[in-house]
BAFI-3210 file (N, C-alpha, C; in Angstrom, 3 decimals, decimal comma, padded with zeros to 6 digits):
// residues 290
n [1|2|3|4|5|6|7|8|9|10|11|12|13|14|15|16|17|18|19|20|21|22|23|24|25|26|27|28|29|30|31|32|33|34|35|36|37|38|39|40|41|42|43|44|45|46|47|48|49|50|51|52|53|54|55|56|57|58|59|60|61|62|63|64|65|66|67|68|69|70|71|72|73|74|75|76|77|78|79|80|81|82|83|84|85|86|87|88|89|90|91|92|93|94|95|96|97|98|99|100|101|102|103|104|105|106|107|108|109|110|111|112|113|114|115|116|117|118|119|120|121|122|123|124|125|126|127|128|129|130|131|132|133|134|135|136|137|138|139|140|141|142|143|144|145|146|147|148|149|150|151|152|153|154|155|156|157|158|159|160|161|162|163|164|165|166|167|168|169|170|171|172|173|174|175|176|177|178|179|180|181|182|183|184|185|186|187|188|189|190|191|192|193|194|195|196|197|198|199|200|201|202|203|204|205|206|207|208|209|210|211|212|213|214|215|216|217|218|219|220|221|222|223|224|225|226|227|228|229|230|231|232|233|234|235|236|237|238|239|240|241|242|243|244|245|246|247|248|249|250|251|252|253|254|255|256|257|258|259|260|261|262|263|264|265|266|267|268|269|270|271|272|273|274|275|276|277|278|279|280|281|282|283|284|285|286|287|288|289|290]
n.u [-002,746|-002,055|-002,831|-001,503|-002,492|-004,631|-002,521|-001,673|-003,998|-004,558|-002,069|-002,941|-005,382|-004,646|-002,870|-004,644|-006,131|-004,362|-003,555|-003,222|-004,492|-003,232|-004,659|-006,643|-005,066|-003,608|-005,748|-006,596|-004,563|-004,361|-006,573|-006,007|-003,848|-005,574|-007,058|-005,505|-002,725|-000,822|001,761|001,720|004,105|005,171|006,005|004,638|002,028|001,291|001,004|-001,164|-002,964|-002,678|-003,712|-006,633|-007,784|-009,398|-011,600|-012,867|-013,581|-015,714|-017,681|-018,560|-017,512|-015,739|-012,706|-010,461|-011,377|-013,569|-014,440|-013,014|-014,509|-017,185|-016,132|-016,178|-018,737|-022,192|-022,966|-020,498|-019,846|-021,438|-022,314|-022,414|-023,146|-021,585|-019,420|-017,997|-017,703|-015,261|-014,094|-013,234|-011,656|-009,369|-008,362|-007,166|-005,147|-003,717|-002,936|-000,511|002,226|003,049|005,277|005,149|007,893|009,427|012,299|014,435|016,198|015,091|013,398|015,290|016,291|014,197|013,617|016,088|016,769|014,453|012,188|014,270|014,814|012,877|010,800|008,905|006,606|005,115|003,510|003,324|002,813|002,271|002,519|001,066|001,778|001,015|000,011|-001,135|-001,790|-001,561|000,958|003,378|002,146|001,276|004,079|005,450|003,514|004,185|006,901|006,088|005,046|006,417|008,819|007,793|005,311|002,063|000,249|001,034|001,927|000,823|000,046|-000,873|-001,496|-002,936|-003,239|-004,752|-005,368|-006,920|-010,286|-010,924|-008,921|-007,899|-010,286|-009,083|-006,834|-008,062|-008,598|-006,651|-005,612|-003,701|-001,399|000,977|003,320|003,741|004,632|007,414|009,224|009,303|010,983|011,648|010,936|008,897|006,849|006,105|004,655|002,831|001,355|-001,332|-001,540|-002,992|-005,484|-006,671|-009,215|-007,944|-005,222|-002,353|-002,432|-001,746|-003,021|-003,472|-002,895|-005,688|-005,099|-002,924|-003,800|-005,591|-004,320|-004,141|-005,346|-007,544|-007,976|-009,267|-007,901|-006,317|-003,410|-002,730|-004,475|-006,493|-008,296|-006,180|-005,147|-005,619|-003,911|-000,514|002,403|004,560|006,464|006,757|005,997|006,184|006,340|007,737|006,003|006,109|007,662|005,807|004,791|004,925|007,020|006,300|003,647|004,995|006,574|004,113|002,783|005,272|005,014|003,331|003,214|005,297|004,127|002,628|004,220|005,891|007,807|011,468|010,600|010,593|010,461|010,247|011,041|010,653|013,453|014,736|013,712|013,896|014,231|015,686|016,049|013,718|011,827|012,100|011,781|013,530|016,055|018,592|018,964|020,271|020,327|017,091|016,019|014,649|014,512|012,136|013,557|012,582]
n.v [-001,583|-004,494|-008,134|-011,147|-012,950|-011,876|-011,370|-013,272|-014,974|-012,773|-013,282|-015,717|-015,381|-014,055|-015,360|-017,643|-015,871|-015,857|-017,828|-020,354|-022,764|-025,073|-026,164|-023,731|-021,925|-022,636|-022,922|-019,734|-018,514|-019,761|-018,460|-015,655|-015,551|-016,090|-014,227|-011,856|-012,611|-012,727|-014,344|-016,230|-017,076|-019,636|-018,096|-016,058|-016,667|-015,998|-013,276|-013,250|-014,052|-012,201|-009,905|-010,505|-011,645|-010,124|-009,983|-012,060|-011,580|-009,819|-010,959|-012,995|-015,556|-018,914|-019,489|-019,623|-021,281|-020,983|-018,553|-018,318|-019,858|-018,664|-016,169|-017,717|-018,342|-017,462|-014,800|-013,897|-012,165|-011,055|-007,475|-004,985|-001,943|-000,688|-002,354|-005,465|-008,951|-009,676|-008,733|-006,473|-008,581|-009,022|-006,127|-006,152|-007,795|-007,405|-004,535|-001,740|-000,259|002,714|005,764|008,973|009,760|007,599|005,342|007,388|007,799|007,499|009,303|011,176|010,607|010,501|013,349|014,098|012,808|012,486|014,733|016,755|016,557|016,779|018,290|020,988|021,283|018,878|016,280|015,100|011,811|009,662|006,487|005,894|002,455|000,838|002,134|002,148|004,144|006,469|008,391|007,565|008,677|011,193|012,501|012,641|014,290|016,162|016,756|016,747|019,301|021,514|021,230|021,722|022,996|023,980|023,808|022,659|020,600|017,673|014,366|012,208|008,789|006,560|003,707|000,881|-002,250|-002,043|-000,938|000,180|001,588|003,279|005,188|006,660|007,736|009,614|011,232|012,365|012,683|012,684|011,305|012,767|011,492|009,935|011,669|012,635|012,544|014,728|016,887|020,285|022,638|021,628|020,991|023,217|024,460|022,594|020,760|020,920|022,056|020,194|021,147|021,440|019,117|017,781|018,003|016,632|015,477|015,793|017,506|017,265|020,222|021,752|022,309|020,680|018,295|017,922|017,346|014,796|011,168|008,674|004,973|001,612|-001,562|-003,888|-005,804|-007,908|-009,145|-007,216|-005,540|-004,346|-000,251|001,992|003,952|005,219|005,521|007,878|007,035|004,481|003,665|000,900|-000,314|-002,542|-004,309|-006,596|-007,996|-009,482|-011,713|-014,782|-016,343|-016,896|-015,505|-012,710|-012,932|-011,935|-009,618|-007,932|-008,073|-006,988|-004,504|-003,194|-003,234|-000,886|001,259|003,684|004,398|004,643|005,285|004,757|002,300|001,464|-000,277|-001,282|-001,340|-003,415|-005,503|-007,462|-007,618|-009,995|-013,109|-012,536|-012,568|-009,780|-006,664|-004,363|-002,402|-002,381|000,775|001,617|-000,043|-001,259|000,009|000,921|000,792|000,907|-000,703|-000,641]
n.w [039,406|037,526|039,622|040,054|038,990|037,317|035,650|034,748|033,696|031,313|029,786|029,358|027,395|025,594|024,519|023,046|021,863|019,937|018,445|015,717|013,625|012,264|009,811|009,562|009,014|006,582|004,762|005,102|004,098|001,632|000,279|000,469|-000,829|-003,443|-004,075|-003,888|-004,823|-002,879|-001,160|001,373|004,298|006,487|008,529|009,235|010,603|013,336|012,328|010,805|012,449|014,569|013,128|012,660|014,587|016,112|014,469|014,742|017,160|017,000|015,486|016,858|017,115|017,702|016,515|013,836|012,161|011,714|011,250|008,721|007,283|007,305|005,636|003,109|002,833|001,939|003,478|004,130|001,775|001,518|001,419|003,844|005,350|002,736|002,950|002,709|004,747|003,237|002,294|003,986|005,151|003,162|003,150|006,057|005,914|003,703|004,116|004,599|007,366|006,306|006,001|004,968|002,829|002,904|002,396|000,955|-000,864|-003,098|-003,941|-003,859|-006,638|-008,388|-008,329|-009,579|-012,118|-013,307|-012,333|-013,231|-015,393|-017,168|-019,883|-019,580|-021,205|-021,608|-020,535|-017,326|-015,828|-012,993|-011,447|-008,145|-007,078|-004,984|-003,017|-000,187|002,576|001,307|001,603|000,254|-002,125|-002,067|-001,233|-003,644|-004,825|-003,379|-004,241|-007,224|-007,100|-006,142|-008,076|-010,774|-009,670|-008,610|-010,219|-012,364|-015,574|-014,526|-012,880|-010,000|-009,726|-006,966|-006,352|-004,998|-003,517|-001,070|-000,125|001,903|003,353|000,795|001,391|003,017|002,606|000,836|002,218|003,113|005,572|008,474|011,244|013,286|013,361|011,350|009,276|010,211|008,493|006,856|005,058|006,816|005,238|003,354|005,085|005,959|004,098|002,812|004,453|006,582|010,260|012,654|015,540|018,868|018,525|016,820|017,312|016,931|014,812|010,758|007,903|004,172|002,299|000,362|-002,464|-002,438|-002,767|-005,139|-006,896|-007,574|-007,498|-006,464|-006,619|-006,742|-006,991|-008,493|-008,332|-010,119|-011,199|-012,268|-015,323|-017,121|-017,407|-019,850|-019,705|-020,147|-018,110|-017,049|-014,511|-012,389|-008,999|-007,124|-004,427|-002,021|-001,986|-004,037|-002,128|-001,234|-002,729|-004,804|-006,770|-009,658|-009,481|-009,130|-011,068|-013,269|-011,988|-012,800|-015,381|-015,898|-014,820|-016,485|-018,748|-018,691|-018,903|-020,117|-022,915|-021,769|-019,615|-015,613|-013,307|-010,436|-007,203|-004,115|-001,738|-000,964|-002,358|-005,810|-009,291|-010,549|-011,502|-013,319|-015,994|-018,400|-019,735|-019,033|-017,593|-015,528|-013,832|-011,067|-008,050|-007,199|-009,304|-012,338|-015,755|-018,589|-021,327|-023,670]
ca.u [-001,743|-002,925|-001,961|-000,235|-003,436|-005,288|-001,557|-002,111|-005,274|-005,153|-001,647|-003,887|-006,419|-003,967|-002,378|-005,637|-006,526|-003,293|-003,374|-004,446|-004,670|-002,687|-005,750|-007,255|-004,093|-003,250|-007,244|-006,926|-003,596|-005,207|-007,975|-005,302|-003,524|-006,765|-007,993|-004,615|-001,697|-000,149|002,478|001,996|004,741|004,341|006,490|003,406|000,799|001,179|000,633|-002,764|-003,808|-002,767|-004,462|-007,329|-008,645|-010,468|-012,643|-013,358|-014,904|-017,293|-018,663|-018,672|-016,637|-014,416|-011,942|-010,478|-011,752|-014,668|-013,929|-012,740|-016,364|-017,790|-015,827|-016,434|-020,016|-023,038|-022,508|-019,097|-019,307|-022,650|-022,041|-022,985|-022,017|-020,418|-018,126|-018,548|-016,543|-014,150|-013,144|-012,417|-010,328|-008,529|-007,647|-006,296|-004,164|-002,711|-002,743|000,686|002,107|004,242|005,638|005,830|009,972|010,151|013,483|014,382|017,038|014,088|012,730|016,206|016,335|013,106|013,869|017,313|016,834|012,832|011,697|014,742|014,991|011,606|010,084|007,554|005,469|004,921|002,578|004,004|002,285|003,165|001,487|002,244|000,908|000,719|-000,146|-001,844|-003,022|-001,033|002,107|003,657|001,537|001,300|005,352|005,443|002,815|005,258|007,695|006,066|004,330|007,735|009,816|006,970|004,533|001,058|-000,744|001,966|001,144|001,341|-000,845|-000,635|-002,232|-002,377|-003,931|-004,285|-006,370|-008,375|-011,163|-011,096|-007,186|-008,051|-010,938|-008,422|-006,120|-008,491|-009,146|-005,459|-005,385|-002,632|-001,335|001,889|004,673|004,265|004,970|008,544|010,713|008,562|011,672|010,757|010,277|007,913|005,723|005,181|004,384|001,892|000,833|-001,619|-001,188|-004,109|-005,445|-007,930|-009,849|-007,114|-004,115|-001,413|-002,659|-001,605|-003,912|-002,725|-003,414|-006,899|-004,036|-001,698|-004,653|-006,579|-003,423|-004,285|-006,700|-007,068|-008,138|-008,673|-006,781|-005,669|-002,301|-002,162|-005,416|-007,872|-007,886|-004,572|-005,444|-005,841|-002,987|000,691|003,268|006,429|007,113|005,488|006,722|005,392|007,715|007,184|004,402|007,046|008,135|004,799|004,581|005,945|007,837|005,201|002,585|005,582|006,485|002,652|003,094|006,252|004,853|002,385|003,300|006,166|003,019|002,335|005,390|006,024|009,670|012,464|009,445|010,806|009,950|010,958|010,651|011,381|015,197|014,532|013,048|014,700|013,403|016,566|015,689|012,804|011,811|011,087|012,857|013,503|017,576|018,924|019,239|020,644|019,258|015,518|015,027|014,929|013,811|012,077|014,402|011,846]
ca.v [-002,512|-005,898|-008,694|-012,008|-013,567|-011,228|-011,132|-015,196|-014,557|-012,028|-013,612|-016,859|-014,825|-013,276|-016,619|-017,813|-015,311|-015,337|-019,142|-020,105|-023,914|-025,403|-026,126|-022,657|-021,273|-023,331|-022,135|-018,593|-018,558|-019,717|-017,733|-014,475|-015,632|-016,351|-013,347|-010,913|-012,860|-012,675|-015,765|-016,281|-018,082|-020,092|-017,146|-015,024|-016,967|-014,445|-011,915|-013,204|-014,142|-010,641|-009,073|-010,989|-011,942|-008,631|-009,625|-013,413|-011,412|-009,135|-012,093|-014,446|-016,846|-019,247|-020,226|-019,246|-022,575|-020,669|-017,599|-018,896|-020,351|-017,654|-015,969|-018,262|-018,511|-016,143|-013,640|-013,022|-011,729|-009,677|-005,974|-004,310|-000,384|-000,266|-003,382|-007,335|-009,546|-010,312|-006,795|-006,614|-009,458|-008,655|-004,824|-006,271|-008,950|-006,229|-003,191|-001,958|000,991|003,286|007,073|010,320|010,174|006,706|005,086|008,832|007,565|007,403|010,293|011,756|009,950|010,663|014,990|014,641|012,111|012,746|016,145|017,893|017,073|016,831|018,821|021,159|021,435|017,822|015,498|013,758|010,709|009,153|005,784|004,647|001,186|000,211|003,549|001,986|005,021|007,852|009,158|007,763|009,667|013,004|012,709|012,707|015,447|017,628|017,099|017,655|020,881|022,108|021,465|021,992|024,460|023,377|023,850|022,357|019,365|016,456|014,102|011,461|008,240|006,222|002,299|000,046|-003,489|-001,829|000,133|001,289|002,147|004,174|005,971|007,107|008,198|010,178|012,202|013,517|013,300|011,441|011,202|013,509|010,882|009,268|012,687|012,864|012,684|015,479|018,163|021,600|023,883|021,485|020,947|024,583|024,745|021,234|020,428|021,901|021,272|019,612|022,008|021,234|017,719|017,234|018,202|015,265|014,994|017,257|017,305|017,362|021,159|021,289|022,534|019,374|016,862|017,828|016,604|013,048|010,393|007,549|004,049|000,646|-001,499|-005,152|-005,723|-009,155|-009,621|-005,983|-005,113|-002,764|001,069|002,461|005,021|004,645|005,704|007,918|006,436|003,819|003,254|000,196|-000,804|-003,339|-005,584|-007,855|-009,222|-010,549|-012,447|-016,288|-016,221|-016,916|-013,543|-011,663|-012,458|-011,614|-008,511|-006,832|-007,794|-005,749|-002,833|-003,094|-002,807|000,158|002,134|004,589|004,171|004,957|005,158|004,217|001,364|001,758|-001,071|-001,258|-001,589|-005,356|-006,349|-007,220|-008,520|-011,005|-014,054|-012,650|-012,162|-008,256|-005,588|-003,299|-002,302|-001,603|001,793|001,316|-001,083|-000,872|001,620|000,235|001,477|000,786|-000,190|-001,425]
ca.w [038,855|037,853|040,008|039,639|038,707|036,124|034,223|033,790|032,840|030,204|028,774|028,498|027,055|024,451|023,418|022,856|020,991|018,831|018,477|014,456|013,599|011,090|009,141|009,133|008,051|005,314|003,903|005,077|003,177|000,262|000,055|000,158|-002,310|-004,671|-003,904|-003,769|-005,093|-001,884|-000,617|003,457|004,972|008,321|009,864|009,406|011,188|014,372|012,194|010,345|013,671|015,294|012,464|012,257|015,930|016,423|013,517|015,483|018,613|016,126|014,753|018,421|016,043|018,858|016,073|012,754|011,253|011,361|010,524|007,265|006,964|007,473|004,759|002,019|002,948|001,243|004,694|003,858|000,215|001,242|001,869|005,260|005,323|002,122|002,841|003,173|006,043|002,732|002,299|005,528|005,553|002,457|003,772|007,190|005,696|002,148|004,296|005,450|007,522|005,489|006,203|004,083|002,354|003,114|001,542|000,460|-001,869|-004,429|-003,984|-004,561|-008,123|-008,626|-008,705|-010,341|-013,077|-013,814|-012,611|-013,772|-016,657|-017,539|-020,565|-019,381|-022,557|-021,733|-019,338|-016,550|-015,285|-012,137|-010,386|-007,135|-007,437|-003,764|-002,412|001,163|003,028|000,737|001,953|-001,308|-003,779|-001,452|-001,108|-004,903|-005,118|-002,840|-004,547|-008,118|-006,693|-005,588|-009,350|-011,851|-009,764|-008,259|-011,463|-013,413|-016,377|-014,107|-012,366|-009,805|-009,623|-006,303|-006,231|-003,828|-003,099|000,179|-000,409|003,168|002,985|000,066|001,616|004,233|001,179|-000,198|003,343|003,622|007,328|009,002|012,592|012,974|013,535|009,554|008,559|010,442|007,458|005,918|004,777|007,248|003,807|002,476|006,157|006,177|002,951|002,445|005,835|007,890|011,447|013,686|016,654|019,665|018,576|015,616|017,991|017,000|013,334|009,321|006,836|003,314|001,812|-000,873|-003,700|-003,363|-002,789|-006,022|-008,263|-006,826|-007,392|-006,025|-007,004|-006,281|-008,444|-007,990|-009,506|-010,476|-012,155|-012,500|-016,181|-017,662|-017,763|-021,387|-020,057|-019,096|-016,809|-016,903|-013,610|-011,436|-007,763|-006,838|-003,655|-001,088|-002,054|-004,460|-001,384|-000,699|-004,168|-004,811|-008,457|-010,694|-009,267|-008,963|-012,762|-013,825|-012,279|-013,454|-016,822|-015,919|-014,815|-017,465|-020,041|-018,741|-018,708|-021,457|-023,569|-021,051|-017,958|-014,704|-012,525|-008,607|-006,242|-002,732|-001,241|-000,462|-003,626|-006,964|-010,220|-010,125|-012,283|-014,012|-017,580|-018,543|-020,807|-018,051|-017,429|-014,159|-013,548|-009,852|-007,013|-006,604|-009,985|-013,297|-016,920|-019,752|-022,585|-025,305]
c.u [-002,324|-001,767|-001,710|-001,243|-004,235|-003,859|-001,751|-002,978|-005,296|-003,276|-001,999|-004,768|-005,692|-003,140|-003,429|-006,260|-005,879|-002,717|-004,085|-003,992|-003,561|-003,545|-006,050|-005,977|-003,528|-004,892|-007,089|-005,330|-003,702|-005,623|-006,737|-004,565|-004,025|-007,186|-006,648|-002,783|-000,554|000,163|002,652|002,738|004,749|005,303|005,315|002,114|000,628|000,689|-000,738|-003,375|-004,151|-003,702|-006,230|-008,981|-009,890|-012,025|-013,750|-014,353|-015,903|-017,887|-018,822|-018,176|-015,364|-013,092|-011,901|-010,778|-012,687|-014,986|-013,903|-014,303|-017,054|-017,160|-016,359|-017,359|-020,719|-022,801|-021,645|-018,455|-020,720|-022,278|-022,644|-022,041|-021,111|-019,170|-018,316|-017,599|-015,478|-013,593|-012,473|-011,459|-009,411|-007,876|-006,846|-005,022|-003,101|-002,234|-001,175|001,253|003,020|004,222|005,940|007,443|010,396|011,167|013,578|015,109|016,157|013,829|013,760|016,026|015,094|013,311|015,144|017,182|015,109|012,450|012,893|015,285|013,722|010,623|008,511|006,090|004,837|004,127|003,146|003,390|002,802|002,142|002,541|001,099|000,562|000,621|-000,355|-002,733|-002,598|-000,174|002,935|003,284|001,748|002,909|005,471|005,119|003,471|006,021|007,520|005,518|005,715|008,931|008,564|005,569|002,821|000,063|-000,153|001,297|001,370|000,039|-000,157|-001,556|-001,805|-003,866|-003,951|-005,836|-007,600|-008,842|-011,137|-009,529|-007,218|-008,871|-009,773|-007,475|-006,668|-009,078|-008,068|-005,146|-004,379|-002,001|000,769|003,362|004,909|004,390|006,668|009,297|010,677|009,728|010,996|010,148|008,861|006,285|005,282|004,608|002,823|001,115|000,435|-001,769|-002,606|-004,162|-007,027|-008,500|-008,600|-005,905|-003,199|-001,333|-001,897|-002,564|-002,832|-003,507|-004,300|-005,639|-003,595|-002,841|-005,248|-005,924|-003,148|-005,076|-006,162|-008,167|-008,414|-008,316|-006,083|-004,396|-001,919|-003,454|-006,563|-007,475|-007,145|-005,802|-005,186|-004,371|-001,525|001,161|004,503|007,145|006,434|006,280|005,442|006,681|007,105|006,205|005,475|006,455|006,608|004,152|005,581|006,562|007,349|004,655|003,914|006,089|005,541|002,897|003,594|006,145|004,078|002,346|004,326|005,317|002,847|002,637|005,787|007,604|010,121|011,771|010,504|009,597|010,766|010,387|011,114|013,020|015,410|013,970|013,819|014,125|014,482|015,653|014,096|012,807|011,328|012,308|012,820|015,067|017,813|019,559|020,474|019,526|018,228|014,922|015,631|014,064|013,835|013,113|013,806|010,128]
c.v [-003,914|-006,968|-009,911|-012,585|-013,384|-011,271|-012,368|-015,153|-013,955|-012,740|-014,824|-016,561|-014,292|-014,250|-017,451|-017,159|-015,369|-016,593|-019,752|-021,683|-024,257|-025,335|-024,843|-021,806|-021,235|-022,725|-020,420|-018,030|-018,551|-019,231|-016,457|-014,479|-015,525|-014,958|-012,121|-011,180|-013,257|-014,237|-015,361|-017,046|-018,736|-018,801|-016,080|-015,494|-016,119|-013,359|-011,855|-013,498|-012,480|-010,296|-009,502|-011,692|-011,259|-009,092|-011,355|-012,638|-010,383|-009,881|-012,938|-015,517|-017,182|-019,398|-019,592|-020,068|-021,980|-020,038|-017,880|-019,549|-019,654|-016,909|-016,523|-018,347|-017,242|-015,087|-013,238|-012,171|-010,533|-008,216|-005,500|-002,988|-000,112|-001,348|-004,355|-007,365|-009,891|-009,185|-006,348|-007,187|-009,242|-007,291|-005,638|-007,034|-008,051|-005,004|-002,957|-000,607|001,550|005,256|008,269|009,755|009,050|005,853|006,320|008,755|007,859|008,230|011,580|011,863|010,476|012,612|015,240|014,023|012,185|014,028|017,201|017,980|016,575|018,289|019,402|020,887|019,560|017,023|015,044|013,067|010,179|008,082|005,096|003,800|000,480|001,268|003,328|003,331|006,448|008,239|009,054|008,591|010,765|012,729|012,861|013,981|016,701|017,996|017,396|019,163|021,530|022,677|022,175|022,914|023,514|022,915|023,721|020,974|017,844|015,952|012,489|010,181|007,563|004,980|001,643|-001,182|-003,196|-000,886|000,946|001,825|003,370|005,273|006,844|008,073|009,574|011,293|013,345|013,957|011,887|011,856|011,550|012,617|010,232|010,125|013,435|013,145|013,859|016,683|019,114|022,268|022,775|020,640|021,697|024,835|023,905|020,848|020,889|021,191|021,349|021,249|021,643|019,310|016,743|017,026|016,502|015,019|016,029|016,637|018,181|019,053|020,910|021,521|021,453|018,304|016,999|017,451|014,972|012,777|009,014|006,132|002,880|-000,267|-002,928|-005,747|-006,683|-009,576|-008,518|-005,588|-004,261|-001,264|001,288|003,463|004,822|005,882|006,256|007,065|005,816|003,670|002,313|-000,969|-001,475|-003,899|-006,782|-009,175|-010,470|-011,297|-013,517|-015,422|-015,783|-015,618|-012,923|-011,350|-011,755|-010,016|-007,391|-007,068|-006,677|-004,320|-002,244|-002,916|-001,208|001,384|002,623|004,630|004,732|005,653|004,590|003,590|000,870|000,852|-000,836|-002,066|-003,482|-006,278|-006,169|-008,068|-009,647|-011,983|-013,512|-012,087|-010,778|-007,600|-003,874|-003,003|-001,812|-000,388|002,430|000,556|-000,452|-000,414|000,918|000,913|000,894|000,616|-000,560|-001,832]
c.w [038,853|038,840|039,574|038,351|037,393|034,997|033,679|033,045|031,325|029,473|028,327|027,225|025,682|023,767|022,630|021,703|019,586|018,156|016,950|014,249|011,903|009,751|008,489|008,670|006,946|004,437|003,975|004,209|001,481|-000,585|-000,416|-000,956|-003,711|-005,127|-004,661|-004,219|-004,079|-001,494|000,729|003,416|006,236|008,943|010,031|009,818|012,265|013,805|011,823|011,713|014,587|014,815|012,236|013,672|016,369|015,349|014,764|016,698|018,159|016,031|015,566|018,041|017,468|017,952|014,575|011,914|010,798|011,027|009,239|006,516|006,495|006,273|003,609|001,814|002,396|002,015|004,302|003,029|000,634|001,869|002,762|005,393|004,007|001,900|003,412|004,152|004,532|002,244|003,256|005,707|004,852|003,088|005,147|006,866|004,329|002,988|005,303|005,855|007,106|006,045|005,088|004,035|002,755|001,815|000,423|-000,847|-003,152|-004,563|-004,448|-006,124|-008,710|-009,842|-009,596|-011,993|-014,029|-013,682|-013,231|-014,811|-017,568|-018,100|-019,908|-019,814|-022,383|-020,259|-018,636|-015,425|-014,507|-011,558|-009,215|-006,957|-006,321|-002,404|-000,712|001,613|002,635|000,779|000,586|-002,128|-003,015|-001,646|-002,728|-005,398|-004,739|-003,918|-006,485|-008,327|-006,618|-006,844|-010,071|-011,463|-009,769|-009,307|-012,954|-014,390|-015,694|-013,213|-011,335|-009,284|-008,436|-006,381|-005,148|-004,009|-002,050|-000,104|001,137|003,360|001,817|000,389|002,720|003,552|001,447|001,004|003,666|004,879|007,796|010,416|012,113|012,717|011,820|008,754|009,039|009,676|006,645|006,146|005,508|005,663|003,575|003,442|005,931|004,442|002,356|003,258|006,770|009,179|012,616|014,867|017,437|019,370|017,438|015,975|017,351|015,151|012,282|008,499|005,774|002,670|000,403|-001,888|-004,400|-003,766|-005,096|-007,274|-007,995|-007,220|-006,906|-006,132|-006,877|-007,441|-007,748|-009,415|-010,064|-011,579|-012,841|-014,636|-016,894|-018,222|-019,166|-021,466|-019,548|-018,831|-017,427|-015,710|-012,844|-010,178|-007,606|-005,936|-002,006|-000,977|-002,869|-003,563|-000,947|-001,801|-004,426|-006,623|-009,177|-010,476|-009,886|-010,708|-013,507|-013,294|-012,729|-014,864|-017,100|-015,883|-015,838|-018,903|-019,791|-018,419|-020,263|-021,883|-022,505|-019,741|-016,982|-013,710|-011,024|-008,096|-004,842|-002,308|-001,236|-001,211|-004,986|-007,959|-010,961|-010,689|-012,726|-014,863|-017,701|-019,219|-019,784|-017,780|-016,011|-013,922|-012,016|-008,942|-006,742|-008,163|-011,425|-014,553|-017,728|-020,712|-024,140|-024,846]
res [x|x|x|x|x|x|x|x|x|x|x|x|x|x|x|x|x|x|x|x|x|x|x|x|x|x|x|x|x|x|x|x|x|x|x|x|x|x|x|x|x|x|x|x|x|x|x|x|x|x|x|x|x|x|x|x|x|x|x|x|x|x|x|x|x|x|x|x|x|x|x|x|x|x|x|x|x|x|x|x|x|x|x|x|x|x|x|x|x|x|x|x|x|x|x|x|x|x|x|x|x|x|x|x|x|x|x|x|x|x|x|x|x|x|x|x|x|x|x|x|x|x|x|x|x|x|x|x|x|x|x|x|x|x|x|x|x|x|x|x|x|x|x|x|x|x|x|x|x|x|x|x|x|x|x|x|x|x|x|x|x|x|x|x|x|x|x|x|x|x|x|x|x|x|x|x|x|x|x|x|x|x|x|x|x|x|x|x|x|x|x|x|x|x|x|x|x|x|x|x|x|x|x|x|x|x|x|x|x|x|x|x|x|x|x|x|x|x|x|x|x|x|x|x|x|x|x|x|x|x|x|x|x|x|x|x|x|x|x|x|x|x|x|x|x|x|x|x|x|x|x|x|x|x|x|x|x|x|x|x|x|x|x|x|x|x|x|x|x|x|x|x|x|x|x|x|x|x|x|x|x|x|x|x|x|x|x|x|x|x]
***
């Protein structure tokens, strides 16, 4: 048990750590934005600091002044393993943790209003536009494996800003608790279950995975796909967009939604004063009308 002494210590040691300068926040703010569209507010300096400290004692960096230096500098853009220090920083600061069947309501809407009455003889395109580390697109994949049949005409696309978030995607292994919401029928059915070194983990079955791909894909500025969308879920990133991005985007993904396509956002996001030919379907879920 530590005593009085080592707890001073290490919660010095952890304010210290979690401590980001006005300065370097206002630049490392910046920079995320430049880079990812993303609006920090000062209530999220704890969090770029949380998220961000770990990288300060890789690099023996005392201070995020410097950090930020170090970023902008030739080091930070050069690639080591596959991935620079600004890849890095971008994934820690975009990446966010999400669960299989989260906000289910959608996923309802999704099977009553799209898969069931959805023309076999016909393609059906699906992107989730802020995929993180998958559960979105696999929850999708269940549930178009389930109406339309594993080897049915459908495909799903899943994007995201971190290349290492995507590699994680694209592995189908996930740690058992972000698979809680996962319907029994469609565990035993999708999800094989960890044993011995894996114990705790499911991996996604080869069947569902291989109606996936996955992408990286920056949604505010990467060049528009050649192909569109019956339906895009693209829910809970909004919120992290000032006016302006957030307009640029829903033009965007509103390009690339096919006549009477749906466009799903997250519960807490609404496209409320902005310009787009989209109709409200119910809160969050909105469609194409032109």
């Amino acid at each position: 048990m530590p005593t009085k002494s080592n707890s001073a210590a290490f919660a010095t040691e952890y304010a210290l750590e979690h401590t980001i300068s006005n300065k370097a926040f206002e630049n490392i703010k910046n920079l995320i934005y430049k880079i990812a569209g993303i609006s920090l507010s000062e209530t999220k300096k704890p969090l770029v600091a949380g998220r961000l400290n770990k990288r300060l004692r890789a690099l023996s960096l005392e201070n995020f002044q410097d950090y930020y230096k170090y970023l902008i500098s030739e080091k930070g853009r050069v690639s080591v393993n596959g991935s620079s220090e600004m890849q890095l920083f971008t994934d820690l600061l975009t990446t966010n943790e999400t669960y299989f069947f989260r906000e289910s309501q959608h996923f309802d809407f999704f099977v009553q209003e799209v898969l069931n009455k959805h023309s076999t003889d016909k393609t059906l395109k699906i992107w989730s536009a802020a995929s993180s580390s998958g559960e979105e697109g696999y929850t999708l994949c269940m549930l178009l494996a389930e109406h339309l049949g594993e080897t049915g005409n459908w495909s799903v696309l899943g994007t995201d800003i971190s290349s290492r978030i995507l590699n994680s995607a694209r592995q189908g292994v996930f740690n058992e608790y972000r698979a809680r919401m996962v319907p029994v029928k469609y565990r035993n059915k999708y999800l094989l279950k960890g044993t011995g070194s894996q114990k705790g983990y499911v991996a996604i079955v080869p069947e569902l995975r291989k109606n996936i791909s996955f992408a990286k894909f920056n949604l505010v500025e990467d060049p528009l796909f050649r192909e569109s969308f019956d339906v895009i879920f693209c829910r809970n990133v909004l919120i992290y967009f000032d006016q302006k991005t957030k307009q640029k985007v829903v033009s965007r993904l509103s390009q690339l939604l096919k006549p009477k396509g749906f466009l799903i956002t997250g519960r807490s996001e609404s496209l409320h004063s902005l310009t787009h030919h989209l109709q409200t379907v119910q809160p969050s879920i909105y469609q194409k009308t032109r």
